[in-house]
N, CA, C and O atoms as a GROMACS GRO file, in nm:
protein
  436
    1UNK      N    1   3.442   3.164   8.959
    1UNK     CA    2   3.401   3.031   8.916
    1UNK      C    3   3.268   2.991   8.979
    1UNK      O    4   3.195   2.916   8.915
    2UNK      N    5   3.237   3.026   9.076
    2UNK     CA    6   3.132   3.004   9.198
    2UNK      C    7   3.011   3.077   9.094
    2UNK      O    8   2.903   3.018   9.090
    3UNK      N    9   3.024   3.183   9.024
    3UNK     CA   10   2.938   3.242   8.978
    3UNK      C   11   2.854   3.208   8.907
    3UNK      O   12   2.732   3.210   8.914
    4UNK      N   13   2.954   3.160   8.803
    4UNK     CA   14   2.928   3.058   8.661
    4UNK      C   15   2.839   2.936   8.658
    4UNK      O   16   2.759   2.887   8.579
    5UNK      N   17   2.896   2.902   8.797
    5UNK     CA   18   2.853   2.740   8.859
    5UNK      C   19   2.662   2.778   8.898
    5UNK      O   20   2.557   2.719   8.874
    6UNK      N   21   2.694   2.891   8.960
    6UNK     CA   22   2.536   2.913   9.005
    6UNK      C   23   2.437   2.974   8.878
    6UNK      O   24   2.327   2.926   8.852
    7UNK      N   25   2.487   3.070   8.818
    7UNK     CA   26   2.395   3.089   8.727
    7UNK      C   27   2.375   2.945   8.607
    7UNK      O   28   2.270   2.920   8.548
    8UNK      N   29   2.490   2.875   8.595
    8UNK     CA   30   2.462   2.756   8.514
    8UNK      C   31   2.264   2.709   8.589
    8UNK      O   32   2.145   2.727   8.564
    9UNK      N   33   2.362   2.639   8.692
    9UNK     CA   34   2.245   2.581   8.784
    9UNK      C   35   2.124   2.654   8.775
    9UNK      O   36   2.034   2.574   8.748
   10UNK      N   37   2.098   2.719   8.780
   10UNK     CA   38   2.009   2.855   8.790
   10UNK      C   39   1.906   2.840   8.631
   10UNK      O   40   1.784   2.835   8.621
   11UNK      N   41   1.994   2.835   8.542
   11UNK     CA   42   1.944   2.822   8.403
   11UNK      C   43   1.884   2.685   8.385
   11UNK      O   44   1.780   2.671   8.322
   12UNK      N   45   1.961   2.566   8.451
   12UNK     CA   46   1.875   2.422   8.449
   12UNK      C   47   1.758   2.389   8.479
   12UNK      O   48   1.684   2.300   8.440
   13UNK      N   49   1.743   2.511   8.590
   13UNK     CA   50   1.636   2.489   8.688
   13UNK      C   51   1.506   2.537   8.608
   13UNK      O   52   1.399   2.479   8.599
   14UNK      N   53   1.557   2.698   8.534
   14UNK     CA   54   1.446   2.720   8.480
   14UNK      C   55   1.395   2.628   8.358
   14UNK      O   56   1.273   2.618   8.345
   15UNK      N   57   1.484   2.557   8.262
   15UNK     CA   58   1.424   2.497   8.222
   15UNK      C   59   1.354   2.392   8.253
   15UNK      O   60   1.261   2.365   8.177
   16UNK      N   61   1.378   2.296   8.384
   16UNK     CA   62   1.331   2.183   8.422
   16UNK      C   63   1.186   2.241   8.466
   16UNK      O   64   1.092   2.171   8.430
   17UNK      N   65   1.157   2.346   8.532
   17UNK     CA   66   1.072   2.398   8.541
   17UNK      C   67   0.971   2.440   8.476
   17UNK      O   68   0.853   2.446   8.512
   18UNK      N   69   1.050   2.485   8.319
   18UNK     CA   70   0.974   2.518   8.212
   18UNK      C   71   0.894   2.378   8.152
   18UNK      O   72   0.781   2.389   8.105
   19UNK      N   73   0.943   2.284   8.158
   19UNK     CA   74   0.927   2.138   8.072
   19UNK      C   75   0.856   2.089   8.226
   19UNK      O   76   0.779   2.004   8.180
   20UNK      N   77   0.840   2.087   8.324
   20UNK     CA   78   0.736   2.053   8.444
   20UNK      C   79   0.603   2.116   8.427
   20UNK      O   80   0.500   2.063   8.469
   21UNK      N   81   0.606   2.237   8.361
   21UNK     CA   82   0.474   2.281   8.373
   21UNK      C   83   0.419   2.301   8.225
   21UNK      O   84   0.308   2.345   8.199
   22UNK      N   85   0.519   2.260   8.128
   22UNK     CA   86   0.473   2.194   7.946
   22UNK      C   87   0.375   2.085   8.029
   22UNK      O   88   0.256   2.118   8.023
   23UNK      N   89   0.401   1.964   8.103
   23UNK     CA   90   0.379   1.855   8.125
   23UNK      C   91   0.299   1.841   8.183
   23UNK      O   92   0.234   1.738   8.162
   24UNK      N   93   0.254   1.932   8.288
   24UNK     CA   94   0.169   1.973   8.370
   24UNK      C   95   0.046   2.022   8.300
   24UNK      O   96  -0.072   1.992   8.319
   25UNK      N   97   0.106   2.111   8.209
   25UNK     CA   98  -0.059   2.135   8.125
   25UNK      C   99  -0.085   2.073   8.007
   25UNK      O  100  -0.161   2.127   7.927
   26UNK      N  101  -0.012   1.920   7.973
   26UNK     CA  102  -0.041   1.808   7.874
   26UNK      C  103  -0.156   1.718   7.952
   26UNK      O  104  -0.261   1.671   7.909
   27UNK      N  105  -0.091   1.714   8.092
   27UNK     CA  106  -0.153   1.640   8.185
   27UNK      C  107  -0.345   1.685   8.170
   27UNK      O  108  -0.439   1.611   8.141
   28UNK      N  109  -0.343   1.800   8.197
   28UNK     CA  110  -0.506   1.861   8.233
   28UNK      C  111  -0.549   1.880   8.089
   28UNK      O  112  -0.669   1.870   8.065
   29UNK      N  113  -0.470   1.904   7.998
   29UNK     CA  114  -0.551   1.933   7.838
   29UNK      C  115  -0.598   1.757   7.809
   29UNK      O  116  -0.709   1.732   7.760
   30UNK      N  117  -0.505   1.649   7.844
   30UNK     CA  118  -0.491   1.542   7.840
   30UNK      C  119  -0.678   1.471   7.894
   30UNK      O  120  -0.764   1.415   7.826
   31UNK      N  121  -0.677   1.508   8.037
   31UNK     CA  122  -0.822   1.491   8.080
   31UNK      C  123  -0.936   1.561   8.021
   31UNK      O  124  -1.045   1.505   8.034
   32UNK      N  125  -0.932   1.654   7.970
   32UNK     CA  126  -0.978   1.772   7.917
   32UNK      C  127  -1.018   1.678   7.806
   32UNK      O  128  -1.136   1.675   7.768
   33UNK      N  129  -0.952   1.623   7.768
   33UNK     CA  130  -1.012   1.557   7.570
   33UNK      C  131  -1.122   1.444   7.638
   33UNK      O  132  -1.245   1.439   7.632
   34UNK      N  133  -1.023   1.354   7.706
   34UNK     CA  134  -1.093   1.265   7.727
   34UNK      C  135  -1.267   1.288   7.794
   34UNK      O  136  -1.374   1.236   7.763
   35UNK      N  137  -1.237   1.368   7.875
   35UNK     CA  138  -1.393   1.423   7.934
   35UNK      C  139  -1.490   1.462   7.808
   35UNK      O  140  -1.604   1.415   7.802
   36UNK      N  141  -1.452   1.526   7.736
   36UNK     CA  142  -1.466   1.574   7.628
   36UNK      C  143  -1.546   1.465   7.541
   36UNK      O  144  -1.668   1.447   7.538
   37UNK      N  145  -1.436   1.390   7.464
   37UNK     CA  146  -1.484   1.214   7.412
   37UNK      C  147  -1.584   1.172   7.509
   37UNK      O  148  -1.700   1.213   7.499
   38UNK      N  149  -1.548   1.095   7.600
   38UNK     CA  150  -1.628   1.022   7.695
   38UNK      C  151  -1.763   1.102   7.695
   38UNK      O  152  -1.858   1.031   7.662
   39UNK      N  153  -1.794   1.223   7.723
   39UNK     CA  154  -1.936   1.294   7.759
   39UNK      C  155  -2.006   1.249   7.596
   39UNK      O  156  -2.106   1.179   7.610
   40UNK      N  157  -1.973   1.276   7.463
   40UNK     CA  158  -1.984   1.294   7.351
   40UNK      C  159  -2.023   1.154   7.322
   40UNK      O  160  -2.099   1.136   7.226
   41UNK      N  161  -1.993   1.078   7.373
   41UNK     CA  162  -1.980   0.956   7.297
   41UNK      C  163  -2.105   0.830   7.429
   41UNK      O  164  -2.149   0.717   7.413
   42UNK      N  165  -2.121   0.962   7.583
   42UNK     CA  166  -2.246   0.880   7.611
   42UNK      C  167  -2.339   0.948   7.562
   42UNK      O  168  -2.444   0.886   7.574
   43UNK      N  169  -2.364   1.114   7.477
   43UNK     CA  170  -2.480   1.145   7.462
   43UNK      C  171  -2.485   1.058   7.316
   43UNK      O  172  -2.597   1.034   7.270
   44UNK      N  173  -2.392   1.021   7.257
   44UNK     CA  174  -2.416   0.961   7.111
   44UNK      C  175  -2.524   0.799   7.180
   44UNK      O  176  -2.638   0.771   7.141
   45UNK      N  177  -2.464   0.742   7.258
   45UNK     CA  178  -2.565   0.605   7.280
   45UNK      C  179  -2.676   0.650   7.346
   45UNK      O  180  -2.782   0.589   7.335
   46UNK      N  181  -2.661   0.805   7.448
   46UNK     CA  182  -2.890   0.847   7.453
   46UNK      C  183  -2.933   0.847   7.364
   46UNK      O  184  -3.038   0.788   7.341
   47UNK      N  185  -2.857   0.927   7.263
   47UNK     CA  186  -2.947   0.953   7.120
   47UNK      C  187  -2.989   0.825   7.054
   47UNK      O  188  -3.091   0.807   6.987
   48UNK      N  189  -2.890   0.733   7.085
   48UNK     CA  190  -2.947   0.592   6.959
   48UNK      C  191  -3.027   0.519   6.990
   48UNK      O  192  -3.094   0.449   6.915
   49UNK      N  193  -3.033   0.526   7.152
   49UNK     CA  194  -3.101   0.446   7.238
   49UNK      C  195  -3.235   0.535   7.223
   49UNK      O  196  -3.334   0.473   7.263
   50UNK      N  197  -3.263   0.668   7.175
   50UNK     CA  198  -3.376   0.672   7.232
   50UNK      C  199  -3.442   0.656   7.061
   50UNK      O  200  -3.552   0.602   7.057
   51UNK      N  201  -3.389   0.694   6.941
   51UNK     CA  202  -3.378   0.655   6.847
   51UNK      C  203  -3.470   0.505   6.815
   51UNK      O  204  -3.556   0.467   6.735
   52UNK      N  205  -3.429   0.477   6.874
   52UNK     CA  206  -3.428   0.318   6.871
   52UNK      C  207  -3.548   0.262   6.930
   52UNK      O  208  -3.603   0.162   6.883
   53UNK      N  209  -3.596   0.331   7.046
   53UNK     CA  210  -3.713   0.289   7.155
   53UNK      C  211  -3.680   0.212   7.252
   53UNK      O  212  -3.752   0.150   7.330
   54UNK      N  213  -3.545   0.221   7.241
   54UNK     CA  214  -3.502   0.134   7.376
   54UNK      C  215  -3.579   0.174   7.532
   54UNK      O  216  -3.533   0.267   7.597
   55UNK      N  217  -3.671   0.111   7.572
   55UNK     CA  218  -3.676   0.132   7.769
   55UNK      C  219  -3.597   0.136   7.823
   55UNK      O  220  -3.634   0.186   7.930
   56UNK      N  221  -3.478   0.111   7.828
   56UNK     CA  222  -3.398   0.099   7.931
   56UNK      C  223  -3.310   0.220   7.904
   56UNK      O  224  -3.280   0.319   7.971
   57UNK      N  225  -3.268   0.164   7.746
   57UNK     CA  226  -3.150   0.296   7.711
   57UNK      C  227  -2.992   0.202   7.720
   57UNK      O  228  -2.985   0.102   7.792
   58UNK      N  229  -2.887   0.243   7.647
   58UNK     CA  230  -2.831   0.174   7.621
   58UNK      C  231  -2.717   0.245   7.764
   58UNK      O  232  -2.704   0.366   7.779
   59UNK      N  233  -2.661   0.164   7.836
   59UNK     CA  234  -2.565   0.236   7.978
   59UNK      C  235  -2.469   0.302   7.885
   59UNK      O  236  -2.460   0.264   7.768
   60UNK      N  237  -2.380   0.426   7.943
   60UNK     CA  238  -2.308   0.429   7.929
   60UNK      C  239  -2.179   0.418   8.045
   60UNK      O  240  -2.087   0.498   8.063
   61UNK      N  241  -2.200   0.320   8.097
   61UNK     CA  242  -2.081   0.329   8.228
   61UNK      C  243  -1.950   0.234   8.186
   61UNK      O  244  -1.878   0.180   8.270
   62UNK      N  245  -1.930   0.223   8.040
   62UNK     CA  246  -1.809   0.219   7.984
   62UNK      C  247  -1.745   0.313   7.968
   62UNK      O  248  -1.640   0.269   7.921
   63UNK      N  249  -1.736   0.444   7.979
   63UNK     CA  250  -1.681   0.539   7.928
   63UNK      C  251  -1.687   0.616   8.110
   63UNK      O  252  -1.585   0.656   8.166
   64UNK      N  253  -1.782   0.619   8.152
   64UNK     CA  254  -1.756   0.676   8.293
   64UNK      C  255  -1.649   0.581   8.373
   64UNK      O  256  -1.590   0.622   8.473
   65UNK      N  257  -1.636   0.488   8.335
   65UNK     CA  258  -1.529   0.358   8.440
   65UNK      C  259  -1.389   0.460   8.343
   65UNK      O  260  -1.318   0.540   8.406
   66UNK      N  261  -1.376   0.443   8.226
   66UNK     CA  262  -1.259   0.481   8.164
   66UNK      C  263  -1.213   0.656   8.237
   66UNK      O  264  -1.098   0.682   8.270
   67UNK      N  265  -1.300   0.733   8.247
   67UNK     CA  266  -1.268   0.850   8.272
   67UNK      C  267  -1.236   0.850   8.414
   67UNK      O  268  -1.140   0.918   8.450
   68UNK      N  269  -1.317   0.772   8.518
   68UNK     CA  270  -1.299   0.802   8.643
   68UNK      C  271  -1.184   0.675   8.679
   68UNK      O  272  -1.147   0.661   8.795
   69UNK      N  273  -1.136   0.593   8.578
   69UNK     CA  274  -0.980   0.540   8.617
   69UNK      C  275  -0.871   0.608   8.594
   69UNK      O  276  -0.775   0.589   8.668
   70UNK      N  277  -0.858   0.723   8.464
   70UNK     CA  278  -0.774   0.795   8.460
   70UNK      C  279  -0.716   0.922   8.612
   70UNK      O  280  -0.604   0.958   8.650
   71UNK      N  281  -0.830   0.949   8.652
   71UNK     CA  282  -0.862   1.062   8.737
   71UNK      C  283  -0.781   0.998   8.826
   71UNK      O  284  -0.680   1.062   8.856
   72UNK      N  285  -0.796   0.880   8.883
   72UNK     CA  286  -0.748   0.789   9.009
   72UNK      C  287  -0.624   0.786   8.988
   72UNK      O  288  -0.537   0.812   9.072
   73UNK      N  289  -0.601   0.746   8.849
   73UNK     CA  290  -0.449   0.706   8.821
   73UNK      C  291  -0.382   0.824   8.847
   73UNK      O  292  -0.277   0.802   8.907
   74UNK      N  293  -0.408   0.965   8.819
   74UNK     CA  294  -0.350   1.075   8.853
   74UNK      C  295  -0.297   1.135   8.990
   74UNK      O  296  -0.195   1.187   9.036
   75UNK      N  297  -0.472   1.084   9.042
   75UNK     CA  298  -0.451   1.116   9.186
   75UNK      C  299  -0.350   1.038   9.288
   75UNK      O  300  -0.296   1.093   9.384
   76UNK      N  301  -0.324   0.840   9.233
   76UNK     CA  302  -0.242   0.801   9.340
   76UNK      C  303  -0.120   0.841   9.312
   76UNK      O  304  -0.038   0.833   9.404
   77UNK      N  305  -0.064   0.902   9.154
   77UNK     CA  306   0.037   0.898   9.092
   77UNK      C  307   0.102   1.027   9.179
   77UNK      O  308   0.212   1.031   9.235
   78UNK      N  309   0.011   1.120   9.173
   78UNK     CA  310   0.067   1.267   9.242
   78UNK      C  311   0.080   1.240   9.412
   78UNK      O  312   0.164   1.301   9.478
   79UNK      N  313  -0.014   1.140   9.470
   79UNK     CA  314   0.003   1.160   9.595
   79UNK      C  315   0.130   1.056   9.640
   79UNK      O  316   0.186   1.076   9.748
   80UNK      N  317   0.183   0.919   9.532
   80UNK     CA  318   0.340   0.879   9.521
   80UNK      C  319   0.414   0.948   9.578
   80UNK      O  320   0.462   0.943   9.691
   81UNK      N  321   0.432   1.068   9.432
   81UNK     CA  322   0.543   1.155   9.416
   81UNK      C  323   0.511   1.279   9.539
   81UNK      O  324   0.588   1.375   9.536
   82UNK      N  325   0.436   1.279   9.611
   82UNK     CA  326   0.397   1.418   9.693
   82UNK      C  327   0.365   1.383   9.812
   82UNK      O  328   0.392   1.471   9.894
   83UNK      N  329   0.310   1.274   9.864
   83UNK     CA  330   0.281   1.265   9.958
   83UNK      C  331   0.132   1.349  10.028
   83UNK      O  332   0.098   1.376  10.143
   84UNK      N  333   0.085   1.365   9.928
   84UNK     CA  334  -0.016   1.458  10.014
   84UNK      C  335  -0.178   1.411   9.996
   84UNK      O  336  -0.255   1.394   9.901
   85UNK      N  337  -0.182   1.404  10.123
   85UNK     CA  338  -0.312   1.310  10.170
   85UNK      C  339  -0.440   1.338  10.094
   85UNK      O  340  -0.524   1.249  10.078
   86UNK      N  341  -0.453   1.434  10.058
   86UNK     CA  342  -0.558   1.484   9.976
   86UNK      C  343  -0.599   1.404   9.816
   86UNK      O  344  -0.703   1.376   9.756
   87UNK      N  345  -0.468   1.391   9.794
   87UNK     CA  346  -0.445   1.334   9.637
   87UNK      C  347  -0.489   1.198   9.689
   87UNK      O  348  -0.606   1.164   9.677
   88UNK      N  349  -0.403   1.121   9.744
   88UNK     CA  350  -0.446   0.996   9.816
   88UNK      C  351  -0.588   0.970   9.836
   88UNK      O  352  -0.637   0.897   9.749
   89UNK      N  353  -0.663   1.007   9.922
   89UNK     CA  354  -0.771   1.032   9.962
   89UNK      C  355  -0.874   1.050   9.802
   89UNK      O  356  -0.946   0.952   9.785
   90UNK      N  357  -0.885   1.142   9.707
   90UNK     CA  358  -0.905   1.155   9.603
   90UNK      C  359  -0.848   1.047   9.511
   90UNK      O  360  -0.932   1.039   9.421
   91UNK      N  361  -0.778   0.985   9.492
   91UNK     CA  362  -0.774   0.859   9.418
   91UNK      C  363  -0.824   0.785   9.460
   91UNK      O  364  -0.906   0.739   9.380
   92UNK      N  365  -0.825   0.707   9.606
   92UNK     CA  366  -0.887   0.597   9.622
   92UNK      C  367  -1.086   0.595   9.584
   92UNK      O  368  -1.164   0.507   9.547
   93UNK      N  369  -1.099   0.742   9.618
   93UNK     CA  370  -1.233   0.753   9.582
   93UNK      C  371  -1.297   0.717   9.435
   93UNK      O  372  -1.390   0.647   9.396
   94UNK      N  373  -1.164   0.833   9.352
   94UNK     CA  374  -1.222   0.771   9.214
   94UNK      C  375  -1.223   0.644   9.173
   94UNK      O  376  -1.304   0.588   9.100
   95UNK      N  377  -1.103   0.592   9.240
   95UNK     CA  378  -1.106   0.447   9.203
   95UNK      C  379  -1.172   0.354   9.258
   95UNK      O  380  -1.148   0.236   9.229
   96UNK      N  381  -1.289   0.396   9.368
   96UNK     CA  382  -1.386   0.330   9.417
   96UNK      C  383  -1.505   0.344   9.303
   96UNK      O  384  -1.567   0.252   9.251
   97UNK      N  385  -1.518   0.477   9.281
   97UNK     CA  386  -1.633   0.500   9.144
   97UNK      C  387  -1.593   0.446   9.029
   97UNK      O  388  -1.684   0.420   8.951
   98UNK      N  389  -1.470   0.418   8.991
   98UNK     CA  390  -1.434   0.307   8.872
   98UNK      C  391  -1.477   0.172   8.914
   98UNK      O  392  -1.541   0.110   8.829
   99UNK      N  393  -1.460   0.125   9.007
   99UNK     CA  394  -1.489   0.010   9.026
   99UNK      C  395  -1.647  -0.059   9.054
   99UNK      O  396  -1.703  -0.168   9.066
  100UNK      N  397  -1.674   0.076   9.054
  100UNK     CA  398  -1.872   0.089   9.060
  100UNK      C  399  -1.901   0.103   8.937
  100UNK      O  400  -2.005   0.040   8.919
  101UNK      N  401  -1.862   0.158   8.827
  101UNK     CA  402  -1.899   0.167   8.705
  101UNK      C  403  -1.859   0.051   8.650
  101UNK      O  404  -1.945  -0.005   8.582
  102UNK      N  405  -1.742  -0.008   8.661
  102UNK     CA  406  -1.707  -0.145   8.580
  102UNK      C  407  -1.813  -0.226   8.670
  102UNK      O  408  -1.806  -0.346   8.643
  103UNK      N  409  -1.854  -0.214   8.712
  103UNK     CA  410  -1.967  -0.318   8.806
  103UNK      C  411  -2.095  -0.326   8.732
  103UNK      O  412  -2.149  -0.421   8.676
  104UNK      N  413  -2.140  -0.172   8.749
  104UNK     CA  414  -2.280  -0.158   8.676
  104UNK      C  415  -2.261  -0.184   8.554
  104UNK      O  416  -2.359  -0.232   8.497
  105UNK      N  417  -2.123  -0.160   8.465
  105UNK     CA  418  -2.152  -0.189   8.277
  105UNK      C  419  -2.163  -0.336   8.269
  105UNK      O  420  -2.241  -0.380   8.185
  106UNK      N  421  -2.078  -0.447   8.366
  106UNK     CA  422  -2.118  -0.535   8.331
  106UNK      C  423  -2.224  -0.621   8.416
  106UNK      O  424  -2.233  -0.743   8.413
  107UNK      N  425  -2.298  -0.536   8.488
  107UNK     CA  426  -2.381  -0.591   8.560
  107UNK      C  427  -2.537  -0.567   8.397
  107UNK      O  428  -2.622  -0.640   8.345
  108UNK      N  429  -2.500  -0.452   8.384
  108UNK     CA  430  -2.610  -0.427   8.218
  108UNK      C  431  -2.594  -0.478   8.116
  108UNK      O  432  -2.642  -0.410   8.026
  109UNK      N  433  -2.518  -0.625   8.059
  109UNK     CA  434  -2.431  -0.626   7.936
  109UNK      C  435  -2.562  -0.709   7.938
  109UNK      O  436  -2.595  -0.775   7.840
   0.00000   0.00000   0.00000
């Protein structure tokens, strides 16, 4: 009976495991787009801005605040669940550079 009991267990594990690291690489394909968008969509406002004759150029630190809040959100989320100072340390940062970018977009509006 002991046997049954462990290989059951044994089989849960691999799947919880299997569906941890589905999730795990939703997570990074997840940043992956967005970096993706966000880069795409500030070279779309160089181009219009220069298009255009703008001097200044149109900011894009709407889209850098959005990307570098996700990053943060990851980092305090993992260092929650983990405890590990590194993650910690790495979120508060990004979320210092989010809070510099929401500064500068509406310091340019």
């Amino acid at each position: 009976m002991k046997k049954k009991e462990i290989l059951q267990r044994s089989r849960n594990e691999n799947i919880n495991e299997h569906e941890e690291k589905i999730l795990n690489d939703s997570h990074r394909f997840g940043i992956l787009i967005i970096s993706i968008i966000s880069i795409i969509f500030m070279i779309i406002k160089a181009i219009h801005s220069d298009i255009q004759g703008l001097e200044n150029g149109i900011p894009s630190f709407d889209y850098a605040a959005i990307l570098m809040g996700y990053v943060s959100y990851q980092f305090i989320y993992k260092f929650i669940k983990t405890r590990e100072n590194n993650s910690l340390i790495a979120g508060i940062a990004f979320g210092l550079i989010c809070i510099v970018f929401i500064f500068l977009y509406i310091n340019n509006l």
